[in-house]
C-alpha positions as CSV (number, residue, x, y, z in Angstrom):
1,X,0.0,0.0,0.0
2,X,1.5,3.9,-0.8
3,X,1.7,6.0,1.9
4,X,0.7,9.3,0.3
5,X,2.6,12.7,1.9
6,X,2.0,13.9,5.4
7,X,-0.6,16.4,6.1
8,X,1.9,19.0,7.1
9,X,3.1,18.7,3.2
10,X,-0.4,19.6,1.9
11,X,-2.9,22.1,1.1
12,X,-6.6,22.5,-0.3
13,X,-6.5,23.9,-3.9
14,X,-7.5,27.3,-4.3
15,X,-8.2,29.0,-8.2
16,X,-4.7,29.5,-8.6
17,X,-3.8,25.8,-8.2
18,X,-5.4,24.3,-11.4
19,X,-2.5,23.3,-13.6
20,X,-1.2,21.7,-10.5
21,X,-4.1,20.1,-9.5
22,X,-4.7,19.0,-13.2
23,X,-1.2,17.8,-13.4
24,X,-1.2,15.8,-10.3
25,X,-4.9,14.3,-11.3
26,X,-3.3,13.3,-14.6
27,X,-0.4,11.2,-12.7
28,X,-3.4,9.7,-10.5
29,X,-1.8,11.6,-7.4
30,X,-4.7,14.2,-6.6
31,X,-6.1,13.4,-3.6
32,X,-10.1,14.5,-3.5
33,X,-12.4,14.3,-0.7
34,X,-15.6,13.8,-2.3
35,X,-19.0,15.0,-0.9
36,X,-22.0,13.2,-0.8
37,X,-22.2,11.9,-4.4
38,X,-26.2,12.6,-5.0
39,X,-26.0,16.3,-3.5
40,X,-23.2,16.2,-6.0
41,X,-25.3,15.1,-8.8
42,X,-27.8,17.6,-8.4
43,X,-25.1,20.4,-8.2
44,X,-23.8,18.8,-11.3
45,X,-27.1,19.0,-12.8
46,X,-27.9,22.7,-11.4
47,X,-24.5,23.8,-13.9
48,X,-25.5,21.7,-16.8
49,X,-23.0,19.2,-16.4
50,X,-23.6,15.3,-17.4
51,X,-24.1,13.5,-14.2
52,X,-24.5,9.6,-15.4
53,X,-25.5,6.8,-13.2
54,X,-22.7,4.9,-14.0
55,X,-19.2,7.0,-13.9
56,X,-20.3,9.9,-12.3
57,X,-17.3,10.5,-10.7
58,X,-14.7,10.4,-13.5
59,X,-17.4,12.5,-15.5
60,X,-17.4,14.8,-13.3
61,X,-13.9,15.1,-12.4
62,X,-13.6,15.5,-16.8
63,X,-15.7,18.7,-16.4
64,X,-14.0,20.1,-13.2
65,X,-10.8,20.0,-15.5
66,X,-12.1,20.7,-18.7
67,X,-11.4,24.8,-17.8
68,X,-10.2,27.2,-14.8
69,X,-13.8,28.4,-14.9
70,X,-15.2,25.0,-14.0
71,X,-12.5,24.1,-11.4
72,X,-12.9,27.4,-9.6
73,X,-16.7,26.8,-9.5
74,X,-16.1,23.0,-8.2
75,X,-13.8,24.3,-5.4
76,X,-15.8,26.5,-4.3
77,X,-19.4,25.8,-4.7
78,X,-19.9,21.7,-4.8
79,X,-18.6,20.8,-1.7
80,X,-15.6,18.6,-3.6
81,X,-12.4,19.1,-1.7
82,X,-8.9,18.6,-3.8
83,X,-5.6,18.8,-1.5
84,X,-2.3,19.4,-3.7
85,X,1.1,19.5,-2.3
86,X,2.4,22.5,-0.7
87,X,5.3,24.3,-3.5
88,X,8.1,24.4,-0.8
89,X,8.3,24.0,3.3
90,X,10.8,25.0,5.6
91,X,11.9,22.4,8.0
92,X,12.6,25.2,11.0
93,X,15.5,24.8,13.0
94,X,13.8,24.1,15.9
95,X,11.9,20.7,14.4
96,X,15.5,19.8,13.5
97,X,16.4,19.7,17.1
98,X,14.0,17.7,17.9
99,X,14.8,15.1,14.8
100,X,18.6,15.4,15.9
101,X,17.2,14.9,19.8
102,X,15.3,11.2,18.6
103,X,19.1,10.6,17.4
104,X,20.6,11.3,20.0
105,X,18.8,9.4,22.7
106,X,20.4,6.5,24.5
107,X,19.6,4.7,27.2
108,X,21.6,3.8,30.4
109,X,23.1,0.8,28.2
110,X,24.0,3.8,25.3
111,X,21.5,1.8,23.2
112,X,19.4,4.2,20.9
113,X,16.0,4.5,22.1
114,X,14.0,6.8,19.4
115,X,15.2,5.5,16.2
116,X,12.1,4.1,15.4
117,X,10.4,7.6,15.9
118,X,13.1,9.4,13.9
119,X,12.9,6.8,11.0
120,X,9.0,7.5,11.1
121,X,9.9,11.3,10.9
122,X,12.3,10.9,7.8
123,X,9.6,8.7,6.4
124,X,7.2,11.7,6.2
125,X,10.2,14.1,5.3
126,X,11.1,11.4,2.2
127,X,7.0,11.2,1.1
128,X,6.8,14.7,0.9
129,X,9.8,15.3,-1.5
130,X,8.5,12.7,-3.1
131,X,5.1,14.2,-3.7
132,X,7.1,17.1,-5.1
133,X,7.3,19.5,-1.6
134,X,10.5,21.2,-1.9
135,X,12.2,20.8,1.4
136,X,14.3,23.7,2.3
137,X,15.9,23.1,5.7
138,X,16.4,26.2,7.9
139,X,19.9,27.0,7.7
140,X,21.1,23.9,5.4
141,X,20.3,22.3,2.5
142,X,17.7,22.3,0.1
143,X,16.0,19.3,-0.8
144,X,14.0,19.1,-4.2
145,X,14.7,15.3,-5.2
146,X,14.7,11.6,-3.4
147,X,18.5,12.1,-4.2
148,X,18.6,15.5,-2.2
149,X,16.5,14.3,0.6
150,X,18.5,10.6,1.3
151,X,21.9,12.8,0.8
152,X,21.0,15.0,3.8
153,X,19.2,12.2,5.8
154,X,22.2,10.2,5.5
155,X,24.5,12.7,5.8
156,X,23.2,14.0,9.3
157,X,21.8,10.3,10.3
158,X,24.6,8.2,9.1
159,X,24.2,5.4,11.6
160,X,20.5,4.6,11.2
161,X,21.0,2.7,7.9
162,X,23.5,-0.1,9.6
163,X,21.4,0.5,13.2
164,X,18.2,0.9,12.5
165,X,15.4,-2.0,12.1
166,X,13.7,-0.2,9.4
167,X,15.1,2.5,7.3
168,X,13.7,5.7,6.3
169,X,13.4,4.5,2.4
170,X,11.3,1.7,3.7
171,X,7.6,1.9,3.7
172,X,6.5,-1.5,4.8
C-alpha cells in the first residue's frame, strides 16, 4: 500500500492551483475528498453538467478539468475538496532539534531509544519530496529530489542505515 505525503506537506487547492491540480490528477496523485455523491449530482445537474448513473465520478472530475472556470466553480461551490502538495516548506530549525534529539537518545546501556520515531519522521520528510514538496531546511540544504533528501538524511543520520530496524526508504 503507498503511503501518500503527510498532512503537514499539503494544502486545499485554491483558483490559482489548477494546472497543478490538473497535473497531479493526470499522474493519479490528486487526492479529493468527495461530498456526498447525490448532493453532488444535483449540483452537477444545477450547472449543466452530465451527471451519469454509471461514472459519475470520472465524468465529473472531466468537467471540473475541462477549464479554470469550471474548477474554480467545483472548489468553491460543490462541496468537492482537492488537496495538492504544498510548493516548498521549511523544516525550521527548531523541528531539527527535535529530529537530531530522537538521534541522540540512548539509554543507560547507550542503546538508541528513538530511532524508530526518527525513522517515522524521515519517512514523512522522504514522502513529501516525493510528492514534489521542496524541502528547504532552515539553515542547510535544500532538498528538491529523493537524491537531495537521502543525501542529507544520510549525511546528518549516518548510523540509522547499519542501526536501525527499518530504514527511512522503507515503507513496509
Amino acid at each position: 500500500m503507498k503511503i501518500g505525503p503527510p498532512a503537514w506537506a499539503m494544502k486545499r487547492a485554491e483558483a490559482e492551483d489548477y494546472s497543478a491540480a490538473r497535473d497531479l490528477h493526470l499522474r493519479g496523485a490528486l487526492q479529493i475528498k468527495w461530498p456526498d455523491l447525490k448532493e453532488l449530482r444535483a449540483w452537477s445537474k444545477r450547472q449543466g453538467w452530465r451527471a451519469p448513473r454509471f461514472g459519475f465520478e470520472a465524468a465529473f472530475l472531466a468537467r471540473l478539468f475541462d477549464s479554470q472556470t469550471n474548477f474554480v466553480q467545483a472548489i468553491n461551490a460543490s462541496g468537492i475538496e482537492l488537496t495538492i502538495p504544498l510548493r516548498e516548506y521549511t523544516l525550521s530549525a527548531e523541528r531539527l532539534g527535535e529530529l537530531d534529539a530522537l538521534y541522540e537518545a540512548r539509554s543507560s546501556s547507550g542503546r538508541p531509544v528513538s530511532w524508530g520515531g526518527l525513522v517515522e519522521e524521515l519517512r514523512e520528510i522522504r514522502r513529501a519530496v516525493e510528492a514534489g514538496v521542496v524541502i528547504q531546511v532552515e539553515g542547510g540544504p535544500t532538498m528538491g529530489s529523493w537524491q537531495d533528501f537521502y543525501t542529507w538524511a544520510h549525511g546528518r543520520y549516518h548510523m540509522l542505515e547499519d542501526g536501525a530496524d527499518k530504514w527511512i526508504g522503507d515503507d513496509r
